[in-house]
C-alpha positions as CSV (number, residue, x, y, z in Angstrom):
1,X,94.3,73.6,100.5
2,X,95.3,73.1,103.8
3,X,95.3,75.5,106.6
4,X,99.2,76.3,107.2
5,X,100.3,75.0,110.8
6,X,100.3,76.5,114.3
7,X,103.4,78.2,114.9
8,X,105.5,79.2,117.6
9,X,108.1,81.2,119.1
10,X,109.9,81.5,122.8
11,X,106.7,83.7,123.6
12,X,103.8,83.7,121.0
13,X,101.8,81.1,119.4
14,X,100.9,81.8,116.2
15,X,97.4,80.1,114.9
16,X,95.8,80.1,111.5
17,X,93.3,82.4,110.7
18,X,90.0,81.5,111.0
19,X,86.4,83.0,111.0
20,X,85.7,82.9,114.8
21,X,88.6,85.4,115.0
22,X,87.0,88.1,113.3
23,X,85.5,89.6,116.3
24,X,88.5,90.0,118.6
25,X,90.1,91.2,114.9
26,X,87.9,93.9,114.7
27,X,88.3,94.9,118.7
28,X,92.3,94.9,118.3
29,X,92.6,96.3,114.9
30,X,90.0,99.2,114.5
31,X,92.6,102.3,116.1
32,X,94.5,105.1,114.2
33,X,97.7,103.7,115.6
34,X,97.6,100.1,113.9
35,X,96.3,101.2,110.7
36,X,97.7,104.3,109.7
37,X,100.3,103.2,108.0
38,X,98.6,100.7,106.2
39,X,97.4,100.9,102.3
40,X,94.8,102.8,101.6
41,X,92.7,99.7,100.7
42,X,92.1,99.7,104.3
43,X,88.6,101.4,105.0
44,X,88.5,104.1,107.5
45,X,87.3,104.6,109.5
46,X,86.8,101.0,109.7
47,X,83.6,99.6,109.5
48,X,81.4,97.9,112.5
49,X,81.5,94.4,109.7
50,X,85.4,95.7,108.6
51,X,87.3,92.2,110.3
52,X,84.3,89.8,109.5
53,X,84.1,90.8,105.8
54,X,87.6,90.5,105.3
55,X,88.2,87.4,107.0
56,X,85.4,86.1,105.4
57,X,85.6,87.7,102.1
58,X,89.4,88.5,101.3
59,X,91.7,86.0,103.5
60,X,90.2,82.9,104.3
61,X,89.1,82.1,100.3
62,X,93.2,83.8,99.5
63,X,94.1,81.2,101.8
64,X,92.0,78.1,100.4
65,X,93.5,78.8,97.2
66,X,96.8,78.6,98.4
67,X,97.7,82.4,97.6
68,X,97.8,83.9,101.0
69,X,98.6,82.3,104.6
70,X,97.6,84.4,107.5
71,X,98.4,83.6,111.5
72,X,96.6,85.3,114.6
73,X,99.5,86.4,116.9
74,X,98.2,85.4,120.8
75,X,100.9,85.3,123.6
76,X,102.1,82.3,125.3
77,X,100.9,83.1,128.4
78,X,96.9,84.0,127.1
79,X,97.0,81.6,124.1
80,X,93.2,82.8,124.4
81,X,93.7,86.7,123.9
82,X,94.6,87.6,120.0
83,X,96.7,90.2,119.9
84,X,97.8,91.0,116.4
85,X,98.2,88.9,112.9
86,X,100.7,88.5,110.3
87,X,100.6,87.2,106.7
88,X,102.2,85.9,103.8
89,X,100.9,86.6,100.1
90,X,102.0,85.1,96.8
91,X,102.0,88.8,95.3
92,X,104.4,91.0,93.7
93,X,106.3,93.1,96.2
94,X,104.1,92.2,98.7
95,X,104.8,89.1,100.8
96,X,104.9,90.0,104.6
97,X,102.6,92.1,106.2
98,X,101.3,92.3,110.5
99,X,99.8,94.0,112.5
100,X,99.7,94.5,116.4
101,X,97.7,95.7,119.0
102,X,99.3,99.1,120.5
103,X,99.7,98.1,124.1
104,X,102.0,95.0,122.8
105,X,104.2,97.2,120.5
106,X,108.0,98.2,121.6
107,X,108.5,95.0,122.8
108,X,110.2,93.0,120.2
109,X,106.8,90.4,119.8
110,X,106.6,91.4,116.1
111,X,110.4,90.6,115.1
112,X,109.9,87.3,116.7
113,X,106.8,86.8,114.5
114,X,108.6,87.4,111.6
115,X,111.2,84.9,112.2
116,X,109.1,81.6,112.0
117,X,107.1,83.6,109.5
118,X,110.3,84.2,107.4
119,X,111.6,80.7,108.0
120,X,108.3,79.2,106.6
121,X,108.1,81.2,103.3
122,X,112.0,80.6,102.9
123,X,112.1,76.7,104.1
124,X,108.1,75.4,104.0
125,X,106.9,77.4,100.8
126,X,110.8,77.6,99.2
127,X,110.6,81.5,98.2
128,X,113.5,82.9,96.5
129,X,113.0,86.5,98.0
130,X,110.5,88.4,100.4
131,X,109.9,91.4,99.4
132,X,108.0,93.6,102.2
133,X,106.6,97.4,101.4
134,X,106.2,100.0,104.4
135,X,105.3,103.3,105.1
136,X,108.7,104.7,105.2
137,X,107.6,107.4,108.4
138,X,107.1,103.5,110.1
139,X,110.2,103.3,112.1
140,X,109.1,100.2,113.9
141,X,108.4,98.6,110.5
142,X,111.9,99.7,109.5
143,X,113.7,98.3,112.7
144,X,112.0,95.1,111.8
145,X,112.7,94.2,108.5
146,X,116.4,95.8,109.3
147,X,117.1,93.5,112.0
148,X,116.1,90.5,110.1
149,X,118.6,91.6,107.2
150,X,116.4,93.2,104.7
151,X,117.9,96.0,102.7
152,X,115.6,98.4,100.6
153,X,115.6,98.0,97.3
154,X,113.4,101.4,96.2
155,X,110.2,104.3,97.1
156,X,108.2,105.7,95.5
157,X,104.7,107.8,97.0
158,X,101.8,105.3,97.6
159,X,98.6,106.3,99.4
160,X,97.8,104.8,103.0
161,X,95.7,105.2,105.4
162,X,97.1,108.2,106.4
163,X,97.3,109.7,103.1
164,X,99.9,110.1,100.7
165,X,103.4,108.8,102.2
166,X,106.4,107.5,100.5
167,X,106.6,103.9,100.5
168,X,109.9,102.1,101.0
169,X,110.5,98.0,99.7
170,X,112.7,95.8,101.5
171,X,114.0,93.1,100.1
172,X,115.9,89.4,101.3
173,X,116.9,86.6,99.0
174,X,116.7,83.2,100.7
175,X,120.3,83.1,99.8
176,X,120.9,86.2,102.3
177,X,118.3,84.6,104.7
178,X,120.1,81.1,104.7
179,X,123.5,82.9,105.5
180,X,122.2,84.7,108.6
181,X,120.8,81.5,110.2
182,X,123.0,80.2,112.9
183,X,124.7,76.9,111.7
């Protein structure tokens, strides 16, 4: 399978995944604030091999057999610096999921992200709907999936990182996606 393609947006580039990444992975991603509201499948604390097992391990062979696609998030202006990742997974009620480092959260880097991201599982990989769970006390998360027309669908309690926290899903058809796009 194919890597999937460099990305980008009016201020990020967005590179496939790849093993080298691992390292600057485990610097950005290892603090309570990026993964407290992720599911508990996340170890933590997170361990010193944490990014390199599961770049190695989890993603990179999802994304050889064409299950998963994931993207380092690196700005523009240091296209050498990563700064946070997002995915895509072929799973059930799971298809979006980031991450970014603190010091670049609040200021709207994500919900650019997810933009080309949502255009490529929509136009590229032809989904008929993303659906996209989140802690629910994850009011960035929210605003995100809000702003790019997602409306939840259901909760229910799910353990994260943090513990036991209700767990909201979003939801878009590509129908609804198509009809926000400006024509």
């Amino acid at each position: 399978m194919q890597p999937p393609p460099t990305l980008q947006t009016p201020r990020l580039m967005l590179q496939p995944l790849q093993l080298s990444d691992a390292p600057a992975i485990q610097q950005r991603f290892a603090h309570w604030q990026v993964v407290r509201y992720l599911n508990a499948a996340v170890p933590w604390p997170y361990p010193d091999d944490g990014a390199l097992s599961y770049v190695r391990d989890v993603a990179l062979p999802a994304m050889t057999r064409g299950e998963e696609w994931h993207w380092t998030l690196r700005l523009l202006s240091q296209p050498g610096q990563l700064i946070g990742s997002i995915s895509l997974m072929d799973a059930v009620d799971n298809n979006r999921g980031f991450w970014l480092a603190p010091q670049w959260q609040g200021q709207g880097l994500m919900s650019e992200a997810c933009e080309v991201i949502d255009a490529y599982w929509f136009q590229t990989l032809g989904r008929a709907v993303m659906r996209v769970p989140k802690a629910a006390p994850n009011t960035g998360s929210r605003r995100i999936s809000e702003r790019g027309g997602m409306r939840l669908v259901s909760s229910e309690e799910s353990d994260f990182v943090s513990g036991k926290l209700t767990c909201q899903l979003w939801e878009i058809t590509r129908e609804q996606w198509l009809a926000r796009r400006p024509t």
